[in-house]
C-alpha positions, 0 to 999 in steps of 0.5 A: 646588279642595282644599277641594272635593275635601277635601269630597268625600272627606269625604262618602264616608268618613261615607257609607261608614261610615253605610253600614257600620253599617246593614249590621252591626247586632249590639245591644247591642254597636257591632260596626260602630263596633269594625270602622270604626275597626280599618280605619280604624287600620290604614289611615291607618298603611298609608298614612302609612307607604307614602309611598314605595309610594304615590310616585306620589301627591302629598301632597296626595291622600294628606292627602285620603284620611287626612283627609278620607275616613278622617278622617270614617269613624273618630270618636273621639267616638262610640267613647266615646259608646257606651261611655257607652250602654253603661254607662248601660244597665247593660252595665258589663262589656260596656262594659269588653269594648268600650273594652278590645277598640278600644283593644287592635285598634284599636293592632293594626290600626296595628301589622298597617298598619306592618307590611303597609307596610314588608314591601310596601315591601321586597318591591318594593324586591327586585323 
C-alpha cells in the first residue's frame, strides 16, 4: 500500500509541476522551472523542520509528500538542462542569471523554511 501511495503522490507532484509550467510561460528565460524549485526548497525544509508542528503526521506520510510529491515536483536534471539550452542558444549571460538566481533563492527559499518552522514551532509552543 506504501508503494501505491508513494505512486500517487508522486503523480500529483509532476502533474502539479506540468501544470505550473503550461501556466507560466516567460521565454526565453524557465520562470517556472525557477519558481518550482524555490517552492519546492522551501517546502521540504518547512516540513523536515516541523516534524514537531507536524507531530501528528506519521513519518511515513511526511516521507511521501517530501519524496514522492516534492520529489517529483522539483528535478535537478531539468534546473540544468535548460541551463545548457540556454547556453547553447547563445543566452550565455541570461544563463549565468538562471543558474545564479536558483541557486541564490533556491538556498533562500530553505533558509525562509527553517525559519517559518522554527518561529511557527515557538510561537505554538507559547500558546
Amino acid at each position: 500500500m506504501s508503494y501505491l501511495l508513494l505512486i500517487l503522490f508522486g503523480m500529483l507532484g509532476a502533474l502539479t509541476r506540468y501544470a505550473l509550467e503550461c501556466i507560466i510561460q516567460v521565454p526565453p528565460f524557465p520562470f517556472a522551472t525557477l519558481l518550482i524549485n524555490v517552492i519546492g526548497c522551501f517546502l521540504i525544509t518547512f516540513i523536515a523542520q516541523s516534524s514537531r508542528f507536524f507531530r501528528n503526521l506519521p513519518d511515513s506520510w511526511r516521507s511521501l509528500i517530501t519524496t514522492g510529491f516534492i520529489g517529483s515536483f522539483t528535478t535537478l536534471s531539468s534546473f540544468l538542462l535548460e541551463v545548457i539550452k540556454l547556453v547553447h542558444s547563445g543566452h550565455i549571460l541570461l544563463a549565468a542569471l538562471y543558474f545564479s538566481a536558483t541557486i541564490i533563492s533556491g538556498l533562500a527559499a530553505c533558509w525562509l523554511g527553517y525559519l517559518v518552522s522554527h518561529s511557527t514551532l515557538h510561537s505554538e509552543e507559547g500558546a
